[in-house]
C-alpha positions in Angstrom: 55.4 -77.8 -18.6 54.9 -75.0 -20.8 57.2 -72.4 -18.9 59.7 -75.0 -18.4 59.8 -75.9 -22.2 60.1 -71.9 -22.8 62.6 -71.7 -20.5 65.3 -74.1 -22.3 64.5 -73.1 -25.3 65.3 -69.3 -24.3 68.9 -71.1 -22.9 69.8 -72.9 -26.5 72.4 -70.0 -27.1 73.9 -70.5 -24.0 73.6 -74.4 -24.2 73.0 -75.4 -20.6 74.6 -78.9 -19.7 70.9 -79.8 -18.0 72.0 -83.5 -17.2 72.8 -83.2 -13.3 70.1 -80.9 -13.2 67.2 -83.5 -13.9 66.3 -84.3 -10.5 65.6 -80.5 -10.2 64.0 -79.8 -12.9 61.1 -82.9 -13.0 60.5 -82.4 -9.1 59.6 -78.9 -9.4 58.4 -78.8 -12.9 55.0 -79.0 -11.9 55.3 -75.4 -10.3 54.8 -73.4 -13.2 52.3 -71.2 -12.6 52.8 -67.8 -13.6 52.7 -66.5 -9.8 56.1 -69.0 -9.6 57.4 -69.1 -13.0 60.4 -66.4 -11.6 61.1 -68.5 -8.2 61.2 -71.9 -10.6 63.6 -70.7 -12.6 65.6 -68.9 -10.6 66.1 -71.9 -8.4 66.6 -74.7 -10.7 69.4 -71.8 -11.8 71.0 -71.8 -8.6 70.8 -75.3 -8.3 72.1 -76.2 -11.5 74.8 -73.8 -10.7 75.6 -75.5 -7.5 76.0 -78.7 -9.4 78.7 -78.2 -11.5 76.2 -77.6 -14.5 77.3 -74.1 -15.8 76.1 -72.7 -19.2 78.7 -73.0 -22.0 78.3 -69.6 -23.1 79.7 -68.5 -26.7 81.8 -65.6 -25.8 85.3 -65.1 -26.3 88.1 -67.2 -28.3 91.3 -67.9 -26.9 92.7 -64.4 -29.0 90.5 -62.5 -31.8 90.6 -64.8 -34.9 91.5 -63.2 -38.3 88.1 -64.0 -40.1 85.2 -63.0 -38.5 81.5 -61.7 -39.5 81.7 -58.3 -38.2 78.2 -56.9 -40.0 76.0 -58.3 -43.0 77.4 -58.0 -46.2 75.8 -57.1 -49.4 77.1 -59.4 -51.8 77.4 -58.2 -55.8 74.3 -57.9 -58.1 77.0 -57.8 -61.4 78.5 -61.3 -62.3 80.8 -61.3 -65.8 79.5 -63.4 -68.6 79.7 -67.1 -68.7 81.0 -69.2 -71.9 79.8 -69.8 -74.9 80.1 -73.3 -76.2 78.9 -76.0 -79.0 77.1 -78.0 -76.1 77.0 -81.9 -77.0 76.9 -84.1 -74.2 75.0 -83.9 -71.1 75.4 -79.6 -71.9 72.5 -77.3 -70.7 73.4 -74.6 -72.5 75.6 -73.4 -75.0 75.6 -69.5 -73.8 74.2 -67.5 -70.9 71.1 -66.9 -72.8 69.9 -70.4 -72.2 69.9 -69.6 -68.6 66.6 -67.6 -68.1 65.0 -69.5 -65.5 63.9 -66.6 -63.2 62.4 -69.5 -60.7 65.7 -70.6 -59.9 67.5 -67.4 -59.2 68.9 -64.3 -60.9 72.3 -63.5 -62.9 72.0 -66.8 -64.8 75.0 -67.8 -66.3 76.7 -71.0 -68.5 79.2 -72.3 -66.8 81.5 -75.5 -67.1 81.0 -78.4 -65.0 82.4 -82.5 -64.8 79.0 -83.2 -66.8 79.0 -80.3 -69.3 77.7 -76.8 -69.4 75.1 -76.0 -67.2 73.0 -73.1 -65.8 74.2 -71.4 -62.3 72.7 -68.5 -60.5 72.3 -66.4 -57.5 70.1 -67.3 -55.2 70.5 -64.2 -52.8 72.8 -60.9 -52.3 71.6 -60.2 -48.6 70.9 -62.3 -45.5 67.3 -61.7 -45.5 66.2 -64.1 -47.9 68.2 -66.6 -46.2 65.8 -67.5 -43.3 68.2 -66.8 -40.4 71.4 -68.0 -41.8 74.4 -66.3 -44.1 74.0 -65.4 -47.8 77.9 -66.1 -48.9 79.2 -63.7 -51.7 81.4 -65.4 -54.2 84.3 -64.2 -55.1 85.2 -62.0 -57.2 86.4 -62.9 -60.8 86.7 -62.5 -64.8 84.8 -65.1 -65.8 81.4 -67.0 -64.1 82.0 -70.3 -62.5 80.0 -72.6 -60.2 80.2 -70.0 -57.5 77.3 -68.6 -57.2 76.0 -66.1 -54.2 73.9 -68.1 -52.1 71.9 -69.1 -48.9 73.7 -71.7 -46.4 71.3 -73.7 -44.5 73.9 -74.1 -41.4 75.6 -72.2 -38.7 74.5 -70.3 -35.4 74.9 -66.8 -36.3 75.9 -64.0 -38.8 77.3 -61.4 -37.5 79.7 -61.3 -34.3 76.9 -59.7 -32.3 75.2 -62.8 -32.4 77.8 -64.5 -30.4 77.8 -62.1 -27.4 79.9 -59.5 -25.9 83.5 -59.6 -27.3 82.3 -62.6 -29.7 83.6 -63.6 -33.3 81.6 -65.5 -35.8 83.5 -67.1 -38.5 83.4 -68.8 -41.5 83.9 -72.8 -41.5 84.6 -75.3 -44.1 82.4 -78.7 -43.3 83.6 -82.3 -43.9 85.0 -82.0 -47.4 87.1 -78.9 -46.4 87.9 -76.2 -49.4 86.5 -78.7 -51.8 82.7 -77.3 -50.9 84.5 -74.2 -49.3 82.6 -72.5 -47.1 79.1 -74.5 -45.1 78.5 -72.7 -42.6 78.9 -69.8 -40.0 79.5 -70.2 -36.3 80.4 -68.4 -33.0 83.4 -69.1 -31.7 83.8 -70.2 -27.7 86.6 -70.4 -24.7 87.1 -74.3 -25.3 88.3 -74.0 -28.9 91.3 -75.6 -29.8 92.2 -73.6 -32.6 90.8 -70.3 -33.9 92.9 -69.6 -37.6 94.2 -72.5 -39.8 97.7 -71.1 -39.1 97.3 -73.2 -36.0 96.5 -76.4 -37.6 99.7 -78.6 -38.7 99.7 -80.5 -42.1 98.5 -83.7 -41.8 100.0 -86.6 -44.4 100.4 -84.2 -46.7 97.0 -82.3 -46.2 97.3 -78.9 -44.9 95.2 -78.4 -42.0 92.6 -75.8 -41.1 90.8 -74.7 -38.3 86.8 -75.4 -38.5 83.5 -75.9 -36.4 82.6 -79.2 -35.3 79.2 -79.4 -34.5 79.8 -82.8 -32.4 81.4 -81.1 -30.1 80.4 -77.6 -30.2 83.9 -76.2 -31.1 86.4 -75.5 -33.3 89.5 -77.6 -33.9 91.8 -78.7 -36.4 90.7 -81.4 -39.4 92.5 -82.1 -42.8 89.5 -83.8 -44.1 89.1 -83.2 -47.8 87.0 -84.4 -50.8 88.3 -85.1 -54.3 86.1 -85.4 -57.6 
């Protein structure tokens, strides 16, 4: 079943709905045989075509959305100075020069949080170091915060070349909307529902945005948000 195995995983991007296709695939999935790995596939293809299981593939959204990932981004090596404080509490620090830690980054700075002053740093500036997924830049500011450029650990692509020809891959708050800002990056597709937050109406006095749900495999509206 090696090929066969091979064979779906070579078809994630494309996410094949496999599940009237079964009967297909376990009768001939003993024919896998390099001489008839080419015939296998290409008939459990034509099969699964010829049952209403088509690929979901990733292309275009309903109209070119107004944040996308066009090419990698280099995010900034400079970040301005942090505070200076007396400490007391749960503090970390009391300046950036308590925050030295090479092991946990570069650009260490002291920064406020709900528990005191602690140490925050960059954890990347290009998507290389970040195993397949997005480094996100922060923003650009006059004094260091909690943002911090770092690695996301979701998403299915980077760049819009990832999500084929004429594709857009965007940005995407998760649960907690702006409250943890951006999670992840993911191609948009032909079944989404919404494509900029412009389309999504307030909802009980939370303003809507457009974002990936991984449930379903496509963007739509939410107003969820997280407080603290």
């Amino acid at each position: 079943m090696d090929s066969l195995a091979g064979w779906k995983k070579a078809g994630e991007n494309q996410r094949w709905k496999f599940a009237p296709c079964l009967p297909f695939i376990a009768y001939h999935g003993h024919m896998t045989s390099p001489t008839r790995t080419c015939w296998v596939l290409s008939f459990i293809s034509v099969a699964c075509l010829s049952l209403g299981c088509t690929p979901e593939i990733p292309t275009k959204p309903p109209h070119p959305p107004l944040l996308h990932r066009a090419s990698p981004v280099t995010c900034s090596m400079t970040r301005p100075a942090g505070v200076t404080m007396s400490g007391g509490g749960m503090s970390q620090c009391t300046s950036d020069a308590d925050c030295k830690d090479s092991s946990k980054g570069q650009n260490g700075r002291c920064v406020p949080s709900r528990i005191g002053t602690i140490c925050s740093y960059d954890t990347c500036f290009e998507d290389s170091v970040c195993g397949g997924k997005v480094c996100e830049c922060r923003a650009a500011a006059t004094s260091a915060s909690l943002a911090t450029n770092h690695c996301l650990s979701e998403g299915n692509c980077r760049t819009d070349a990832d999500c084929g020809t004429g594709g857009a891959c965007s940005p995407s708050f998760g649960s907690c909307g702006s409250y943890s800002g951006v999670v992840a990056y993911y191609c948009h597709t032909s079944r989404d529902t919404c494509v900029d937050d412009a389309e999504c109406a307030t909802d009980g006095g939370l303003p809507g945005y457009c974002a990936y749900n991984p449930a379903a495999g496509i963007w739509q509206c939410s107003s969820s948000l997280c407080a603290g």
